[in-house]
mmCIF file of the N, C-alpha and C atoms, coordinates in Angstrom:
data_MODEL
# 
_entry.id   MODEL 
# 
loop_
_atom_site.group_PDB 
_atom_site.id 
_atom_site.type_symbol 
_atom_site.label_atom_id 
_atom_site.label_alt_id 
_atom_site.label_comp_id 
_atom_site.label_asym_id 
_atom_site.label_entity_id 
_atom_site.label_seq_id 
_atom_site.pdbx_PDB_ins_code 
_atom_site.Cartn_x 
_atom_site.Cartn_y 
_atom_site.Cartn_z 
_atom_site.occupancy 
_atom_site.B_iso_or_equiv 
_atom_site.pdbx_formal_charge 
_atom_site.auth_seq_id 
_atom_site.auth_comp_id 
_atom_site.auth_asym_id 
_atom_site.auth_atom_id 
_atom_site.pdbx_PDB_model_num 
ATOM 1   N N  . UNK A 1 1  ? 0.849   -1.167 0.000   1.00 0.00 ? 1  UNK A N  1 
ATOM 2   C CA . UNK A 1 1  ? 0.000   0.000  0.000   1.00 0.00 ? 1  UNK A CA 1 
ATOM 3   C C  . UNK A 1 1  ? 0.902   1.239  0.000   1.00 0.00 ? 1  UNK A C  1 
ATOM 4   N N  . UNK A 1 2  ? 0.251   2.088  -0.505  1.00 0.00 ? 2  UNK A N  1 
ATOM 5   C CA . UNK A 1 2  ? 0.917   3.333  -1.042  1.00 0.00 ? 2  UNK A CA 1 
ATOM 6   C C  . UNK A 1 2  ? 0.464   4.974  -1.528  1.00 0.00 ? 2  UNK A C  1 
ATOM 7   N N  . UNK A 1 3  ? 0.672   5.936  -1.070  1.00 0.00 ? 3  UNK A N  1 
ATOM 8   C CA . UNK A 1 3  ? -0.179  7.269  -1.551  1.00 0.00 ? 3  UNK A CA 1 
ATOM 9   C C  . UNK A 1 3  ? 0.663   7.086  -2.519  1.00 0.00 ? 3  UNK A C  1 
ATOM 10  N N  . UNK A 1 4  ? -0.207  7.098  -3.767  1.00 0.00 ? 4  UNK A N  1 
ATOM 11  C CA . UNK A 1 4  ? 0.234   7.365  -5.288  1.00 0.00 ? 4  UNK A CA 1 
ATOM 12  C C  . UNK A 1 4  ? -0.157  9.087  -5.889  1.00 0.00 ? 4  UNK A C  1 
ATOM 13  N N  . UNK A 1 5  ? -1.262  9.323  -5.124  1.00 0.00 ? 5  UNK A N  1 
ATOM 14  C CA . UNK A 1 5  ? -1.362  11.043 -5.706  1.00 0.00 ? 5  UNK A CA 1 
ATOM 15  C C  . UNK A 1 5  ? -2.687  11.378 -4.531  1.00 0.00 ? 5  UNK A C  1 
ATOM 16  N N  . UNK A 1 6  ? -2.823  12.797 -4.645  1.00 0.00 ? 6  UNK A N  1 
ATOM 17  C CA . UNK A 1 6  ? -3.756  13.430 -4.408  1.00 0.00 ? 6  UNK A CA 1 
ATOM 18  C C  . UNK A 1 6  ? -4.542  14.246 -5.405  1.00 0.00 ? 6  UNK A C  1 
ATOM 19  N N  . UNK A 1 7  ? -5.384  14.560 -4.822  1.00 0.00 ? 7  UNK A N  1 
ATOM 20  C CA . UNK A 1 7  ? -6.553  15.465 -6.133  1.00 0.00 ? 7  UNK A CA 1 
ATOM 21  C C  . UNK A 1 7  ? -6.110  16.673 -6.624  1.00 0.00 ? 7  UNK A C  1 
ATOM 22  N N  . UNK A 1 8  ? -5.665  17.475 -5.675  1.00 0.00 ? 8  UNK A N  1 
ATOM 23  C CA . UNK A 1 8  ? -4.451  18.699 -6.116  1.00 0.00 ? 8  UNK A CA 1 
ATOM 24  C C  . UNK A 1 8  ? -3.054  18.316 -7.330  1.00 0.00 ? 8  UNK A C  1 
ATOM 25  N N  . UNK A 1 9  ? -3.401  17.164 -7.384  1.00 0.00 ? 9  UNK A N  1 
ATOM 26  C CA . UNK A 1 9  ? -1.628  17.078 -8.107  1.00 0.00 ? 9  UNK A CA 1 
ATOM 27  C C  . UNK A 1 9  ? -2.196  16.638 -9.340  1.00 0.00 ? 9  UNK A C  1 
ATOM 28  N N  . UNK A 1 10 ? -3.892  15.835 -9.803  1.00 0.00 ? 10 UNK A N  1 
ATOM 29  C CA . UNK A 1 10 ? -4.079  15.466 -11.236 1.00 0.00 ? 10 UNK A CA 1 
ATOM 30  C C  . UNK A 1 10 ? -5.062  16.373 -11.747 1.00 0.00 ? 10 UNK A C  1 
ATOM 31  N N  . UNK A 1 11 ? -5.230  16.070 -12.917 1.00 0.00 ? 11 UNK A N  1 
ATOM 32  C CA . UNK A 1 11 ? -6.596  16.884 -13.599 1.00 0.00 ? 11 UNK A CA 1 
ATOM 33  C C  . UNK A 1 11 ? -7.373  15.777 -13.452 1.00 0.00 ? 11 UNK A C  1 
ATOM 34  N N  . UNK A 1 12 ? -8.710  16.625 -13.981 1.00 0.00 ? 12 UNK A N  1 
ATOM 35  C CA . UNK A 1 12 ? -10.201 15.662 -13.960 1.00 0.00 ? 12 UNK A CA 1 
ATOM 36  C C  . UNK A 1 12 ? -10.012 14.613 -14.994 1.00 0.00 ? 12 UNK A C  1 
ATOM 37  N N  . UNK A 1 13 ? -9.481  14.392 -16.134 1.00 0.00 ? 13 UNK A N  1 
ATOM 38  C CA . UNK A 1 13 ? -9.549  13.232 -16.697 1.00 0.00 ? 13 UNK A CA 1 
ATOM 39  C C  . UNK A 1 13 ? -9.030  11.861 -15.758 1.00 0.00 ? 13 UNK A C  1 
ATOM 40  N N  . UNK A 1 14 ? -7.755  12.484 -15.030 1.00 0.00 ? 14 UNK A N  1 
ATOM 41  C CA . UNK A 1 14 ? -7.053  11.160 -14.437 1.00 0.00 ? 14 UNK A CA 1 
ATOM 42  C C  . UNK A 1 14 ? -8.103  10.654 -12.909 1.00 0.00 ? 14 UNK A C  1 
ATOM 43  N N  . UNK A 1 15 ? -8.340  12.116 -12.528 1.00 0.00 ? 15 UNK A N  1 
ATOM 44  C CA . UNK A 1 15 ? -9.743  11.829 -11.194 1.00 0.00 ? 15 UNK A CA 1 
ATOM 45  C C  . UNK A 1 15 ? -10.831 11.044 -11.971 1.00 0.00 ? 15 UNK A C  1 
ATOM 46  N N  . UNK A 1 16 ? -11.080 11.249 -12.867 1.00 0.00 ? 16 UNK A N  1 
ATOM 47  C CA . UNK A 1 16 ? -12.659 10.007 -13.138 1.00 0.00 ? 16 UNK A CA 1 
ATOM 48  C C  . UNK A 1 16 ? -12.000 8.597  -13.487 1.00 0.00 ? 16 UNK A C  1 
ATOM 49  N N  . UNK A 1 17 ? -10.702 8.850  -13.791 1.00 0.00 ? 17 UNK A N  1 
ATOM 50  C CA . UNK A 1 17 ? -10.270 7.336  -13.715 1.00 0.00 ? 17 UNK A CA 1 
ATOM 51  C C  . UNK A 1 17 ? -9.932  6.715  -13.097 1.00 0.00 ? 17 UNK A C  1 
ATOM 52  N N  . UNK A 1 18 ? -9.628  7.497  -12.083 1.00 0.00 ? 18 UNK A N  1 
ATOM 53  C CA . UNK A 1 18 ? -9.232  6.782  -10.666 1.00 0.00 ? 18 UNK A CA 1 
ATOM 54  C C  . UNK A 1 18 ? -10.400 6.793  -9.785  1.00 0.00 ? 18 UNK A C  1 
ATOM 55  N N  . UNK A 1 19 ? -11.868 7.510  -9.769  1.00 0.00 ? 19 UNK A N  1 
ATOM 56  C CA . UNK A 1 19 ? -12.854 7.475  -8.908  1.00 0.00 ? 19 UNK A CA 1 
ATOM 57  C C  . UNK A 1 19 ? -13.392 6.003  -9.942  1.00 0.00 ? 19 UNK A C  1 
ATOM 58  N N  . UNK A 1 20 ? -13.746 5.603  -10.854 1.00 0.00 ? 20 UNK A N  1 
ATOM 59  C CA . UNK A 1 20 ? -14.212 4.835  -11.679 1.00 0.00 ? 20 UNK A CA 1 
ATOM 60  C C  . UNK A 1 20 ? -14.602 3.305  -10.989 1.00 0.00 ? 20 UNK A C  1 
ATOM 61  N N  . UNK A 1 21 ? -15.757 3.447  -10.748 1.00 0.00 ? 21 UNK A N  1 
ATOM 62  C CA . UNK A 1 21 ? -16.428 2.000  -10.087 1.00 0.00 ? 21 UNK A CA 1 
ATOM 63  C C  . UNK A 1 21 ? -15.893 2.122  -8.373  1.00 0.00 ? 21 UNK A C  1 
ATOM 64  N N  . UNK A 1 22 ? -16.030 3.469  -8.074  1.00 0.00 ? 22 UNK A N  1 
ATOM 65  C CA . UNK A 1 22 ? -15.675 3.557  -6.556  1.00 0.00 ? 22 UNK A CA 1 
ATOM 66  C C  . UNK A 1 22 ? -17.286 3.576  -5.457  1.00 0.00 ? 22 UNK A C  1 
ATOM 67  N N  . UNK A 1 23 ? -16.578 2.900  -4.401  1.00 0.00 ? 23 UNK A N  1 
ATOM 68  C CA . UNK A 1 23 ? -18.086 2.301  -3.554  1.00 0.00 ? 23 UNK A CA 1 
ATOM 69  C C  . UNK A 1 23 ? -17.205 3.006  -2.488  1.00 0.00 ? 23 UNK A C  1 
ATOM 70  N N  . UNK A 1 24 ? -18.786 2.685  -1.219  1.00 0.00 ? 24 UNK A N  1 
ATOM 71  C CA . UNK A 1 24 ? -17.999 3.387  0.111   1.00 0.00 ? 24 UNK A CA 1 
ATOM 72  C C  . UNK A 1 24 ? -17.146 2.568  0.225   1.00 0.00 ? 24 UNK A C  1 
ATOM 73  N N  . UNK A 1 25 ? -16.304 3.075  1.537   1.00 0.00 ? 25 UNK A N  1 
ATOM 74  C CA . UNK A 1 25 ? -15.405 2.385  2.407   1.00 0.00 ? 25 UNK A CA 1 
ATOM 75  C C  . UNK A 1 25 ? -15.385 2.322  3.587   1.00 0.00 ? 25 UNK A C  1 
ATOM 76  N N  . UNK A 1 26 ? -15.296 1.256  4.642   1.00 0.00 ? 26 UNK A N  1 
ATOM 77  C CA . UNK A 1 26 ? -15.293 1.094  5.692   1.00 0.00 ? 26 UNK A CA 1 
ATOM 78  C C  . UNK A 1 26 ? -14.059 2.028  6.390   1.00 0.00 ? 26 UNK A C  1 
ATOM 79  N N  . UNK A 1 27 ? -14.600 3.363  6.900   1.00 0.00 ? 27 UNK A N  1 
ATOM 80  C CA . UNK A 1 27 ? -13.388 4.784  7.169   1.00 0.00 ? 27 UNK A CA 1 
ATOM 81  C C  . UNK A 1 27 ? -12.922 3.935  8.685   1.00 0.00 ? 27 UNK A C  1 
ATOM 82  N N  . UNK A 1 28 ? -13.390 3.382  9.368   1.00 0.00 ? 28 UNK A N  1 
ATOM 83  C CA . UNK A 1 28 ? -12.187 3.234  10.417  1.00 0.00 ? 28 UNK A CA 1 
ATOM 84  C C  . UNK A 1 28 ? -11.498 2.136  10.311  1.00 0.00 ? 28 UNK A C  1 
ATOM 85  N N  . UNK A 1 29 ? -11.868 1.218  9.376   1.00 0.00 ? 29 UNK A N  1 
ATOM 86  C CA . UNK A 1 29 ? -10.689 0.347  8.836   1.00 0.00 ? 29 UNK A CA 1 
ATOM 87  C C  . UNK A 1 29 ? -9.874  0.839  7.727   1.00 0.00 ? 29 UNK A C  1 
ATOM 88  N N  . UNK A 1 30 ? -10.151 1.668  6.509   1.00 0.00 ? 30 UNK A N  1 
ATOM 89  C CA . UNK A 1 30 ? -8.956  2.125  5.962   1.00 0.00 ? 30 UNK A CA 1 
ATOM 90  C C  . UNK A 1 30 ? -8.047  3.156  7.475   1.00 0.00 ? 30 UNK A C  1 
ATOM 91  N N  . UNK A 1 31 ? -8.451  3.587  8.186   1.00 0.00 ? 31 UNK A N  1 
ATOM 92  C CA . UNK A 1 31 ? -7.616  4.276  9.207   1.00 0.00 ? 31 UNK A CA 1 
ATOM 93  C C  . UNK A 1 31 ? -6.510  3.402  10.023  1.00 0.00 ? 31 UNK A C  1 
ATOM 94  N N  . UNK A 1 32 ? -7.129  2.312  10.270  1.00 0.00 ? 32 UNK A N  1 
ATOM 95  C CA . UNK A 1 32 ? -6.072  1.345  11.064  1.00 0.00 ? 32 UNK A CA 1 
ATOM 96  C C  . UNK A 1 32 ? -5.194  0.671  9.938   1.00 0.00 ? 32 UNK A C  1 
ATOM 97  N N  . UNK A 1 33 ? -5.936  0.255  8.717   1.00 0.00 ? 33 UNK A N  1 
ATOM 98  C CA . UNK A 1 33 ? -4.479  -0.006 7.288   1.00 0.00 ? 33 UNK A CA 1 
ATOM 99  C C  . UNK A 1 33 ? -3.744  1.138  7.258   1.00 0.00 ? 33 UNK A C  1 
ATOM 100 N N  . UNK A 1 34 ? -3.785  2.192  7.237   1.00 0.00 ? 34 UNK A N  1 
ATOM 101 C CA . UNK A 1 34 ? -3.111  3.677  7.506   1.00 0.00 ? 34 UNK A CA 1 
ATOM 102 C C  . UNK A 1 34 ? -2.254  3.457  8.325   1.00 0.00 ? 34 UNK A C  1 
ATOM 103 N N  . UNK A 1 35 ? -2.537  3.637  9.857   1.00 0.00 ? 35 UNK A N  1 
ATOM 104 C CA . UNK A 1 35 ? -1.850  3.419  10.700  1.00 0.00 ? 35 UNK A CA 1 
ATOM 105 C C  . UNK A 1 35 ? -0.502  2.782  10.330  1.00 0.00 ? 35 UNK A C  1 
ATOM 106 N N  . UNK A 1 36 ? -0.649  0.938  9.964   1.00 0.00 ? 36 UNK A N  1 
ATOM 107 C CA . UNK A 1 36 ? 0.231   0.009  10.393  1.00 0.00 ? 36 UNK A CA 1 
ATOM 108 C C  . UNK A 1 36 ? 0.711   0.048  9.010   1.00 0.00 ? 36 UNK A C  1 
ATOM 109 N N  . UNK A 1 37 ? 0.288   0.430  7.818   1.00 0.00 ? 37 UNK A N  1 
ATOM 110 C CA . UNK A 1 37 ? 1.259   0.516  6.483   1.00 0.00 ? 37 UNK A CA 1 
ATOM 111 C C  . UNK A 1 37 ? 1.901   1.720  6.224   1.00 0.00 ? 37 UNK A C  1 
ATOM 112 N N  . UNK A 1 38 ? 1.336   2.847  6.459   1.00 0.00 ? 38 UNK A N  1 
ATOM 113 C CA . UNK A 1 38 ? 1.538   4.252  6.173   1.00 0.00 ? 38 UNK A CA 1 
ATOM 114 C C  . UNK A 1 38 ? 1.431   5.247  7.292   1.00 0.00 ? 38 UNK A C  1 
ATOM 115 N N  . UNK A 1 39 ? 2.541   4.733  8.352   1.00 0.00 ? 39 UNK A N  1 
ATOM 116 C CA . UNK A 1 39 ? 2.463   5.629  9.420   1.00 0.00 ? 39 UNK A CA 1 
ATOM 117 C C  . UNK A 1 39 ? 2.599   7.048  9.037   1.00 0.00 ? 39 UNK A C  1 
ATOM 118 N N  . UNK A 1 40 ? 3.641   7.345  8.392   1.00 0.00 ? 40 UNK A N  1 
ATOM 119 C CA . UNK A 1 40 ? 3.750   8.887  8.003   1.00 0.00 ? 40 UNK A CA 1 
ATOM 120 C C  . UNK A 1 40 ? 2.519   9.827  7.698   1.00 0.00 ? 40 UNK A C  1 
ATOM 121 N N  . UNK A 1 41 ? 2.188   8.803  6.956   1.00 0.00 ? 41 UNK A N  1 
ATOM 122 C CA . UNK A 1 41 ? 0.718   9.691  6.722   1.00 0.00 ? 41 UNK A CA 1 
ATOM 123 C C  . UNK A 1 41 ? -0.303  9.761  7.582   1.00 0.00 ? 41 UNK A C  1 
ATOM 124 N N  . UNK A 1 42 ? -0.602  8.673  8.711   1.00 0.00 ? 42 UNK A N  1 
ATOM 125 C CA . UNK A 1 42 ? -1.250  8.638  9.475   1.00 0.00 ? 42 UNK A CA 1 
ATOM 126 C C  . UNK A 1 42 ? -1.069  9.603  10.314  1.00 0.00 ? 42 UNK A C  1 
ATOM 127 N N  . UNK A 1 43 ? 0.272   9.749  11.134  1.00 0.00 ? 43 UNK A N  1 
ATOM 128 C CA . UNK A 1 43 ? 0.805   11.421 11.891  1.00 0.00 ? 43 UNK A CA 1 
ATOM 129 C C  . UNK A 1 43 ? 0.354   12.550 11.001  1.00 0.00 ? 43 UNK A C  1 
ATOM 130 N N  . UNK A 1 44 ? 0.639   12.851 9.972   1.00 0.00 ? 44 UNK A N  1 
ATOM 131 C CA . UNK A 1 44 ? 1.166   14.298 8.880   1.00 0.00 ? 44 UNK A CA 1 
ATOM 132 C C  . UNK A 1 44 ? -0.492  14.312 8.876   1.00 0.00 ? 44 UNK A C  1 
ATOM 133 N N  . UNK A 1 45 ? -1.446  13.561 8.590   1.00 0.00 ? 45 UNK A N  1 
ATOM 134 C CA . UNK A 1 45 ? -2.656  14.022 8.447   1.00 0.00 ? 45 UNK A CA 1 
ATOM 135 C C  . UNK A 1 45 ? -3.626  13.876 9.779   1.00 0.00 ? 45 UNK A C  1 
ATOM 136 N N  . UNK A 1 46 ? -3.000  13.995 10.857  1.00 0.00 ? 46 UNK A N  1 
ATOM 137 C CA . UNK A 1 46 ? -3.369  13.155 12.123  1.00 0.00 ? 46 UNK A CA 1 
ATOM 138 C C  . UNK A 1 46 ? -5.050  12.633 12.168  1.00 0.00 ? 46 UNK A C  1 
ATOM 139 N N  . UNK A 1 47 ? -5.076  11.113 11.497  1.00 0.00 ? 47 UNK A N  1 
ATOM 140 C CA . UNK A 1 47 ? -5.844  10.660 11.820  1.00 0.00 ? 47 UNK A CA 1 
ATOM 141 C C  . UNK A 1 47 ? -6.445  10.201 13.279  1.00 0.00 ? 47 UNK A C  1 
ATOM 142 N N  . UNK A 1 48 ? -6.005  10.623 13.871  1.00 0.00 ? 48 UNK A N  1 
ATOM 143 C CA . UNK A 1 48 ? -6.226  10.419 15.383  1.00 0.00 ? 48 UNK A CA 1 
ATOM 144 C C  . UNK A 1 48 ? -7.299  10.885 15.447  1.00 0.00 ? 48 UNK A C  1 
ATOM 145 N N  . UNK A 1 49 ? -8.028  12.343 15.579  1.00 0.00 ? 49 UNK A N  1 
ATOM 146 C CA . UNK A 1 49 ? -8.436  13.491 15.714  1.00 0.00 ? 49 UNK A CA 1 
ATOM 147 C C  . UNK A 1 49 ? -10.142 13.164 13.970  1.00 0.00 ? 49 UNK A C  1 
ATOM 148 N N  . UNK A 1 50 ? -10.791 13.315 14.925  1.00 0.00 ? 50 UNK A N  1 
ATOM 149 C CA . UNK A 1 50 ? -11.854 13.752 14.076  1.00 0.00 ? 50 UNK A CA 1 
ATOM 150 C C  . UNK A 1 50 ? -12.240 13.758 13.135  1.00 0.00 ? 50 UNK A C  1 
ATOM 151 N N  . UNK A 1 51 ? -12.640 13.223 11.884  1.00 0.00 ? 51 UNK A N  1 
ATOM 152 C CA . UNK A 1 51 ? -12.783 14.172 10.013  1.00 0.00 ? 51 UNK A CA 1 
ATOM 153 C C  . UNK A 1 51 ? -13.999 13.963 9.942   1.00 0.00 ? 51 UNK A C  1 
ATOM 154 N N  . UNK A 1 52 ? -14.405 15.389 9.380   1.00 0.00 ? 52 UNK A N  1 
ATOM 155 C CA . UNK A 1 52 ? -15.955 15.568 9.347   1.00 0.00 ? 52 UNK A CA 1 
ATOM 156 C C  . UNK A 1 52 ? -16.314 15.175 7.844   1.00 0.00 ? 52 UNK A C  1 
ATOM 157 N N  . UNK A 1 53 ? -14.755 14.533 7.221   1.00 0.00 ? 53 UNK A N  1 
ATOM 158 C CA . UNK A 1 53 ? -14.979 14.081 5.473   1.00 0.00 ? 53 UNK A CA 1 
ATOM 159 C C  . UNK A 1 53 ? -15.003 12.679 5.736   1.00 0.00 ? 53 UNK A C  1 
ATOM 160 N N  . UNK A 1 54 ? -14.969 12.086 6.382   1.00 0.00 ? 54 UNK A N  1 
ATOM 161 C CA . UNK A 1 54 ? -14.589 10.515 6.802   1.00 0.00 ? 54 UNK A CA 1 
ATOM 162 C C  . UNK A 1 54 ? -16.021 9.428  6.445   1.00 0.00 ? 54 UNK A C  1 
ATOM 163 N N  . UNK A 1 55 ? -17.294 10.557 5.982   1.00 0.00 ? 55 UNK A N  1 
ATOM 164 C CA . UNK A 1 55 ? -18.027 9.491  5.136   1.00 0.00 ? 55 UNK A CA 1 
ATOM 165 C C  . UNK A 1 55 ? -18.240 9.838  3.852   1.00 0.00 ? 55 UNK A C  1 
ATOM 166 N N  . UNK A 1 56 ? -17.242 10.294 3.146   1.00 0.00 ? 56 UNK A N  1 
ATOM 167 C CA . UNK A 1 56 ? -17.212 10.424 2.054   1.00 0.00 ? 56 UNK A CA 1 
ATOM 168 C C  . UNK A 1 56 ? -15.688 9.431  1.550   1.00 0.00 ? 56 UNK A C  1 
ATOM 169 N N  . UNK A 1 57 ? -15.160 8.892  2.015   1.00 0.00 ? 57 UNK A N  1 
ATOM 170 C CA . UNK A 1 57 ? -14.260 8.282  1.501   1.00 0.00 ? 57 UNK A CA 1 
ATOM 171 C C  . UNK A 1 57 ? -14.900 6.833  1.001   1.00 0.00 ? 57 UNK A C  1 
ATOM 172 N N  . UNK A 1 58 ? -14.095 6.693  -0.176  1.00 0.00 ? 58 UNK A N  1 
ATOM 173 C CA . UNK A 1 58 ? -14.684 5.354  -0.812  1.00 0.00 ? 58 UNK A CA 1 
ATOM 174 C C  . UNK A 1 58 ? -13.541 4.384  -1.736  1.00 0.00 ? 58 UNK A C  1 
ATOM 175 N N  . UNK A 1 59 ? -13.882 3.540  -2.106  1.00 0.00 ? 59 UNK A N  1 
ATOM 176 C CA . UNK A 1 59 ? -12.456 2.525  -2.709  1.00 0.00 ? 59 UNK A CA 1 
ATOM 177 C C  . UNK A 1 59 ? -13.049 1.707  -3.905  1.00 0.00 ? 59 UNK A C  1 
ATOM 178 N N  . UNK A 1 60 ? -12.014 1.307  -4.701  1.00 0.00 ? 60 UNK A N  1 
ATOM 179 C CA . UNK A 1 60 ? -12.165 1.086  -5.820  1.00 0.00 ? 60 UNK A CA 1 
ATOM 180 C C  . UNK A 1 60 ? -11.607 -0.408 -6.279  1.00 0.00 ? 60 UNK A C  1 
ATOM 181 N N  . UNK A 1 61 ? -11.020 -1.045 -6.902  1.00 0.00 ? 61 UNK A N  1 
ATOM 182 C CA . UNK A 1 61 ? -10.409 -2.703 -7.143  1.00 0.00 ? 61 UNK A CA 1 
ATOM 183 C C  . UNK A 1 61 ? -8.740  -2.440 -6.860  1.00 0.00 ? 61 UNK A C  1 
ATOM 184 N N  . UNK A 1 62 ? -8.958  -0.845 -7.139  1.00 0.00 ? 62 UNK A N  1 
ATOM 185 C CA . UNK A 1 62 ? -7.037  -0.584 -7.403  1.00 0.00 ? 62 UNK A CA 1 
ATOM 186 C C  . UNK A 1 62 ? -6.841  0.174  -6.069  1.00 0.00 ? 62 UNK A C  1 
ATOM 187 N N  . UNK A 1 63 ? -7.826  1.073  -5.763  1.00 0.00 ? 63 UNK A N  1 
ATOM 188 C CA . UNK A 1 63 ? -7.363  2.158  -4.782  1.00 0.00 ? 63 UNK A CA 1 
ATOM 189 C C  . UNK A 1 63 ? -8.409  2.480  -3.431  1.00 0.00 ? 63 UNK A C  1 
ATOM 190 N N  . UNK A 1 64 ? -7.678  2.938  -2.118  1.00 0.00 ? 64 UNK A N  1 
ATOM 191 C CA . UNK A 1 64 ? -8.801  3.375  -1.224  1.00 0.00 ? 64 UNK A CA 1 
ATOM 192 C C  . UNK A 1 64 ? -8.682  4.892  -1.341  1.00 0.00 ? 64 UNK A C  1 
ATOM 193 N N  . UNK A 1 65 ? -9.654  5.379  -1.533  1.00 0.00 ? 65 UNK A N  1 
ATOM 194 C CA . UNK A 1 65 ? -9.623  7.051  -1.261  1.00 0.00 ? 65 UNK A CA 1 
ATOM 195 C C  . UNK A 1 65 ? -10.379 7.772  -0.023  1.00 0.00 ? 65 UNK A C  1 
ATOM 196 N N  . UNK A 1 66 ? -8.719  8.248  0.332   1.00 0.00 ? 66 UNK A N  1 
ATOM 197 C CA . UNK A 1 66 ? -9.124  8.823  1.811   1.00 0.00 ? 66 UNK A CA 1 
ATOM 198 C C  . UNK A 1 66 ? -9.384  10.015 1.825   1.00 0.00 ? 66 UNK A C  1 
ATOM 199 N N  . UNK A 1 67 ? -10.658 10.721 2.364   1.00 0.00 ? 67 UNK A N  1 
ATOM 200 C CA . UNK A 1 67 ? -11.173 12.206 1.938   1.00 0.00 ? 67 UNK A CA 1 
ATOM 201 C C  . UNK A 1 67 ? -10.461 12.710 3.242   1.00 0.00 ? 67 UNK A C  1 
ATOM 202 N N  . UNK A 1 68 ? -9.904  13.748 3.307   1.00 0.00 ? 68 UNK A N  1 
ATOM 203 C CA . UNK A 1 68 ? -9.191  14.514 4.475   1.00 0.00 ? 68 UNK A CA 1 
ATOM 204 C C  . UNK A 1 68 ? -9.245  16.084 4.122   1.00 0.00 ? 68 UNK A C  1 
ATOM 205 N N  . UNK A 1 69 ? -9.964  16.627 5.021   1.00 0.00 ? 69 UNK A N  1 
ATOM 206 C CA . UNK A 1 69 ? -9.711  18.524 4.783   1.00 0.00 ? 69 UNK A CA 1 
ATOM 207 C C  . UNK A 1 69 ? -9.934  18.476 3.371   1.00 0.00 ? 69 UNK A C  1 
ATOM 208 N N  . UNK A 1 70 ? -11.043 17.749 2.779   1.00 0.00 ? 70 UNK A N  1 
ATOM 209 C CA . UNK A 1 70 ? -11.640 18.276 1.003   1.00 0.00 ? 70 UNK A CA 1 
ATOM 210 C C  . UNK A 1 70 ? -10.260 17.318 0.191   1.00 0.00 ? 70 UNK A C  1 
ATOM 211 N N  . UNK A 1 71 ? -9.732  16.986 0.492   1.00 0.00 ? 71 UNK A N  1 
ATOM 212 C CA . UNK A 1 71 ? -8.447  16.994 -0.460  1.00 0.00 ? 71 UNK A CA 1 
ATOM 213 C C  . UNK A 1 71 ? -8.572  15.214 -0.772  1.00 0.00 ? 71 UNK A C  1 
ATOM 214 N N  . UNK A 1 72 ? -8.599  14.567 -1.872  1.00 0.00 ? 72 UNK A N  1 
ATOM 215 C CA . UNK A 1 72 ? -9.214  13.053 -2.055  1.00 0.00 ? 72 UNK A CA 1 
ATOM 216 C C  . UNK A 1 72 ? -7.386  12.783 -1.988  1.00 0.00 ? 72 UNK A C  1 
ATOM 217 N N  . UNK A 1 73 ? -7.107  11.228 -1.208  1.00 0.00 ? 73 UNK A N  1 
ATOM 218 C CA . UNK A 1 73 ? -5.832  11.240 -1.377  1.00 0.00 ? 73 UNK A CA 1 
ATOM 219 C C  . UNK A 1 73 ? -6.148  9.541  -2.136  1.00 0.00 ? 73 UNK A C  1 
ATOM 220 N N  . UNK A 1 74 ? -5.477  9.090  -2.767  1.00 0.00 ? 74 UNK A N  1 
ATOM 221 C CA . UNK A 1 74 ? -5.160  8.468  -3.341  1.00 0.00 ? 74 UNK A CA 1 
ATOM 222 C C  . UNK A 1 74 ? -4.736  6.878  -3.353  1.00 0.00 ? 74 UNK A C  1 
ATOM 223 N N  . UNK A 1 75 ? -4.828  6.185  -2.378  1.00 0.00 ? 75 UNK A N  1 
ATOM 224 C CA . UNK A 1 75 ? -4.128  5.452  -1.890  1.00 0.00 ? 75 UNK A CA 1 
ATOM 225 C C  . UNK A 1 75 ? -4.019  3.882  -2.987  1.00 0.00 ? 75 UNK A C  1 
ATOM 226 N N  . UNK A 1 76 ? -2.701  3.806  -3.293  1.00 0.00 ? 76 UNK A N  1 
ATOM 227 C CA . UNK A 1 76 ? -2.830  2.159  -4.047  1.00 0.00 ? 76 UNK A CA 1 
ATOM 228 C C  . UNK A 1 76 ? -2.718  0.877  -3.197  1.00 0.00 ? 76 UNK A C  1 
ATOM 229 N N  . UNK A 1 77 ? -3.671  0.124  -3.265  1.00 0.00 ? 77 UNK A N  1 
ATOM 230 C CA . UNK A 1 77 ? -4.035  -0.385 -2.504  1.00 0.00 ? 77 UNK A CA 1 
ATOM 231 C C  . UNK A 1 77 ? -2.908  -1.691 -2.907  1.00 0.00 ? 77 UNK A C  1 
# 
């Protein structure tokens, strides 16, 4: 597992291809895969603490997308 991009860094063609056949996601289990694969990111975006975007995150066959402060991050799963 891996942050491959965020929504700030592509245009909309590459975002509908990467949202493409995306369903919810279970947000406090992508948080604990966070945790124990991607600590860095888990601190830097401190998932500890609250997100009022945390039911909008959803995942796809390739990717989980974690919604944080508006910003879709990317994750390859």
């Amino acid at each position: 597992m891996y942050l491959e991009t965020d929504c700030t860094s592509i245009g909309i063609d590459r975002w509908n291809e990467l949202m493409k056949g995306a369903r919810k996601a279970n947000y406090q289990r992508l948080v604990k895969k966070i945790k124990k694969e991607l600590p860095d990111l888990y601190h830097s975006l401190m998932l500890d603490f609250y997100n009022p975007w945390s039911e909008q995150c959803v995942q796809t066959r390739t990717h989980f997308i974690l919604v944080h402060s508006a910003i879709e991050y990317f994750i390859k799963k």
